[in-house]
N, C-alpha and C positions, 0 to 999 in steps of 0.2 A: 617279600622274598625275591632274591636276585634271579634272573633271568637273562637268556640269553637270544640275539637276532637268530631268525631260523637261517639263514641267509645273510652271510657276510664275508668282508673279506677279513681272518683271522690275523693274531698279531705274529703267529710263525711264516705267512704270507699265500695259505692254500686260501681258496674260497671254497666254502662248503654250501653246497646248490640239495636242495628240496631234491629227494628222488634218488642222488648218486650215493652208492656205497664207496664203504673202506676195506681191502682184505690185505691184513699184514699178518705175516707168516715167517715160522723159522722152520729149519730141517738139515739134513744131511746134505749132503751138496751132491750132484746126479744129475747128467746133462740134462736131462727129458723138460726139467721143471717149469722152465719159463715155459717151454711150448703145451706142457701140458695145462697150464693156468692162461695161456691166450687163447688155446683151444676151447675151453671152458666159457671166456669169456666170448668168444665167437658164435660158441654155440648157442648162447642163451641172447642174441642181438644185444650184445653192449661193445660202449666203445670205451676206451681208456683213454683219461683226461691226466693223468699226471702217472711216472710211474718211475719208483727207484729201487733199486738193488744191492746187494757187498758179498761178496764170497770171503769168510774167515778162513785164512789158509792153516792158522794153530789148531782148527777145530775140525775143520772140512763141513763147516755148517755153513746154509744160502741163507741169505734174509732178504724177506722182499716186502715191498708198501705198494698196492696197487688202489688208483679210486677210478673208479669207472660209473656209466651210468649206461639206461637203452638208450640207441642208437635214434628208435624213433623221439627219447625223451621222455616217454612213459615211467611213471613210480616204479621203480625194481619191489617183487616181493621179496624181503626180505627171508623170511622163513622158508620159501621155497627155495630160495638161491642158497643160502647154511644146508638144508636137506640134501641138494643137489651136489655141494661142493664136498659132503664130507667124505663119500669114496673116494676122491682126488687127494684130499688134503691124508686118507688114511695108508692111501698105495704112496704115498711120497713120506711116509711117518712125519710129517706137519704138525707144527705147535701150532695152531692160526686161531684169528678173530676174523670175523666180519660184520661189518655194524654200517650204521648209517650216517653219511656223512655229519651231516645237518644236525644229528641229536646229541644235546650236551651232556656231558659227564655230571653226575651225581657230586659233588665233593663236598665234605664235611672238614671245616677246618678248625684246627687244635692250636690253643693260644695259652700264654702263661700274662707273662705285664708287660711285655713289649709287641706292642699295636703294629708297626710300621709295615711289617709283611702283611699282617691283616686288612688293614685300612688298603692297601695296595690292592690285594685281590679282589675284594669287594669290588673297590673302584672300577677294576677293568673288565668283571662280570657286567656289573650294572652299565656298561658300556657296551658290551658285545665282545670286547678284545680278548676273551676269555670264552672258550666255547661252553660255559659249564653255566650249573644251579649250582647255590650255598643254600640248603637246606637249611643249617644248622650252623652252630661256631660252635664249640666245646671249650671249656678253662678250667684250670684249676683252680684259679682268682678270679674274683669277682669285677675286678677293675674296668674289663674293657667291652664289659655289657653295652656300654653307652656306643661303642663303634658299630657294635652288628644291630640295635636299634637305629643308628642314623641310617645303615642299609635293609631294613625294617625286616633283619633274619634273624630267627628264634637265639636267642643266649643259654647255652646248658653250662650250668656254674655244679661241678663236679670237685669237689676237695679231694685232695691224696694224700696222704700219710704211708708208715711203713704197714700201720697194723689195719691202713684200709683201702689197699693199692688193689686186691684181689678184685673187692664189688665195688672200685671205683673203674676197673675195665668191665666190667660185666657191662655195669652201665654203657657203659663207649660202644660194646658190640650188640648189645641190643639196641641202640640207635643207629648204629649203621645196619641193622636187620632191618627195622623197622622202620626208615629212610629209605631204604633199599637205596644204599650209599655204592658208588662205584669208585671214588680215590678218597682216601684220609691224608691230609696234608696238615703236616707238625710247620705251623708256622711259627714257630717260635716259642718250641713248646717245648719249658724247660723241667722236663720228666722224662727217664729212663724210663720204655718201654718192656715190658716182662719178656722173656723169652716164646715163653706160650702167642703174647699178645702180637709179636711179630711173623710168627708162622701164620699165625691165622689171618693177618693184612699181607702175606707175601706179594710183592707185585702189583699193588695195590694201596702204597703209602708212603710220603716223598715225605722228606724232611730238609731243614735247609740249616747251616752254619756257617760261623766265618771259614776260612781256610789255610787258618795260622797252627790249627792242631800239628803235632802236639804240640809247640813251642809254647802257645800260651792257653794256658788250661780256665777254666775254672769263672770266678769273676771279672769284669770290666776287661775280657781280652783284649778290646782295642785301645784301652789305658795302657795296658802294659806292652802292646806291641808299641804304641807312640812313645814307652819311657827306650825301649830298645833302638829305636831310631829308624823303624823299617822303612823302606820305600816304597814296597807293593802290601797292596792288601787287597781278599778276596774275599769269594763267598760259593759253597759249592751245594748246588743239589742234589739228593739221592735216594736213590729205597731203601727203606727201612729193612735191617736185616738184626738180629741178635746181639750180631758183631757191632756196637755200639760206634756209630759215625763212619763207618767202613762198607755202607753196604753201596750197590755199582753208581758209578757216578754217571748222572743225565747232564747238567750243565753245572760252568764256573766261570763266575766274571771276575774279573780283578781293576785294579786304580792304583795308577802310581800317587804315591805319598810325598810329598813337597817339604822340605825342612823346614818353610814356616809358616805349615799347619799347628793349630791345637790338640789341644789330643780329644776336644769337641768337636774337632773338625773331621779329625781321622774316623770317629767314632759316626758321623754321621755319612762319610762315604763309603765306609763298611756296609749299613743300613741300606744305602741307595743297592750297593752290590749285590748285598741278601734279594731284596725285592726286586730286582731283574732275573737272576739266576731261575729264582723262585716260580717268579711267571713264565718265565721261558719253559723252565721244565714241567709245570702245573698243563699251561698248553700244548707241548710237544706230545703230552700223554694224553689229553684229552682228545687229540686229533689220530690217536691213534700212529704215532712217530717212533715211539720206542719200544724196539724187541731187546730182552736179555739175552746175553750172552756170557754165561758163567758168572762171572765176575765183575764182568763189563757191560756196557748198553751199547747198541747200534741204532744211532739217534737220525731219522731219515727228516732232517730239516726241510 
């Protein structure tokens, strides 16, 4: 099973240090807030090692990413500091987390027949570049068992059909119960998710595709965008919402197209795209980087 350094420097560029927490928060916007959360952290001997901010002026909501640690260097107790912080976080009506720098995200990732984002992930887990554990890999085919044995993590080979879509998510959410899964990540996972099945991973499950929708729907998109002649091509990350490929977007990369590429060629810079985007945004979440914002994310790189 893949594993992560307790202690490293990550690939979105924070170092996550033994001891330091993460507190990122959304809310109404209200002078007080910064000074009421440096007061907090004053109070309790911590000092702040990185700290960013955005005021939405459409929404009039604050988002803030604070990692601090004790001043003398001492382990923060976690539990005690969440106890302590939630009459602040409730007089400010605060969406907030607080977690621990150092501890990696749970992710369970969702594959169909194409490997490349999976083989990727793995890769920069079993490295550290990735704060997280793979638990698990889930598919609906059986093909690319052979990739999560070469990163020696469990293969759950799950069939879908229409007449057996219902207990093939059962299955899914009783292993993220029983994983005690904290992100699902659709790596290229080519099944429509039920409506039920997305409320219940709300905020809680990235997906990745190219970023030629709608233009080219369907099979072999980056065939069909190389018979169109495109110049750019992408690939965008985002949470899983109902709304089928529409839910708020965390990251997109793109590649200018050369006119005498193949359209294997196109097809595999697409690929490279997907699995950047992918990590970028698998890590941003795992480091605790992205708060919602209706529609959209406020992504604190």
């Amino acid at each position: 099973m893949i594993t992560s350094e307790s202690a490293k420097v990550t690939e979105a560029g924070a170092v996550a240090q033994d001891g330091g927490l993460v507190l990122a928060f959304a809310c109404p916007d209200a002078p007080e807030i910064v000074l009421a959360v440096a007061r907090f952290l004053a109070e309790h001997e911590c000092t702040i090692t990185e700290s960013q901010q955005f005021r939405d002026p459409r929404q009039a909501r604050f988002f803030m990413r604070v990692q601090f640690e004790r001043t003398d260097g001492e382990v923060l107790d976690l539990p005690k500091l969440r106890q302590d912080f939630a009459p602040v976080g409730a007089a400010l009506m605060m969406s907030w987390r607080l977690t621990r720098a150092a501890d990696p995200q749970r992710v369970l990732i969702m594959v169909s027949k194409y490997g490349h984002c999976l083989n990727d992930l793995l890769y920069r887990a079993s490295t550290g570049a990735l704060n997280i554990i793979v638990p698990a890999v889930v598919s609906n085919h059986p093909d690319l068992g052979v990739v999560a044995d070469n990163f020696e993590v469990p293969f759950h080979h799950i069939p879908i059909s229409a007449s057996t879509r219902a207990e093939a998510e059962r299955r899914l959410l009783d292993l993220v119960d029983d994983l005690d899964i904290d992100l699902v990540v659709l790596a290229r996972y080519m099944q429509i998710l039920s409506a039920d099945l997305c409320r219940k991973l709300e905020g809680r499950a990235i997906n990745i595709h190219h970023s030629m929708l709608p233009s080219f729907k369907g099979a072999r998109p980056y065939h069909q965008a190389y018979e169109r002649g495109v110049k750019l091509v992408g690939a965008t990350a985002h949470y899983v919402t109902a709304d089928l490929d529409e839910g708020p977007i965390i990251e997109q990369e793109v590649a200018r197209v050369d006119h005498a590429m193949s359209a294997s060629q196109v097809t595999a810079l697409g690929r490279d795209n997907e699995c950047l985007a992918l990590a970028r945004a698998v890590g941003w979440h795992a480091e605790n980087r992205v708060l919602l914002d209706g529609t959209r994310t406020v992504v604190f790189r």
